[in-house]
N, C-alpha and C positions, 0 to 999 in steps of 0.2 A: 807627233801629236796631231792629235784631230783637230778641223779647223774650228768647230766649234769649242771645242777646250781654250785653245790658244786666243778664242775672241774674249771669253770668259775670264781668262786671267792678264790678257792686254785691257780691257774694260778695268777689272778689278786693278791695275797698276795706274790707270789715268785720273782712277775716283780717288785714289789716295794720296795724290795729289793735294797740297791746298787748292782751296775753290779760286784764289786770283790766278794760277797758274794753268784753269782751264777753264776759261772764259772763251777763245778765239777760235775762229777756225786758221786762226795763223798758228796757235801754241798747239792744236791737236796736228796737224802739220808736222810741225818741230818735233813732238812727242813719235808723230807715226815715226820718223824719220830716227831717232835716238831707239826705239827701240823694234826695229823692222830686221833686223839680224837676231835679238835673243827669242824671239820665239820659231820654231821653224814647224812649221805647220803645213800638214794634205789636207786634199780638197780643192773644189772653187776652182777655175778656170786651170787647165797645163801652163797658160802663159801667162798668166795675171801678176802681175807685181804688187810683192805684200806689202812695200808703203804705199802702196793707193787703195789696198784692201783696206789695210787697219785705218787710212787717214778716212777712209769711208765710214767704217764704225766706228768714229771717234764723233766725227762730223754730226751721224744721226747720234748718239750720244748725245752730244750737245743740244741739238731739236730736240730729244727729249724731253731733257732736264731744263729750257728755257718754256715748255708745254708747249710748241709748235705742232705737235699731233697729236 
């Protein structure tokens, strides 16, 4: 899977969430962390580790959705 498919449906699996369950940058964390094995995604760095990618796009996620940008 391409990494931008796999950010697309890692996204799409943290919004479907109830909204108390993704409040933090501790729960998108947890979240990166529970689900950093079922997507297996190329792209983005040979050494990068995909719970700090996804805990990345969970993080801006959340700036998002609070209008910090």
């Amino acid at each position: 899977m391409k990494q931008v498919e796999a950010r697309h449906e890692i996204i799409r699996d943290w919004r479907s969430l109830p909204k108390e369950q993704r409040q933090t940058v501790k729960q998108a964390a947890k979240f990166a962390m529970q689900i950093k094995d079922k997507y297996k995604f190329l792209g983005g760095k040979v050494d990068s580790d995909p719970y700090q990618t996804i805990k990345g796009w969970l993080q801006r996620e959340l700036e998002l959705t609070r209008g910090l940008y």
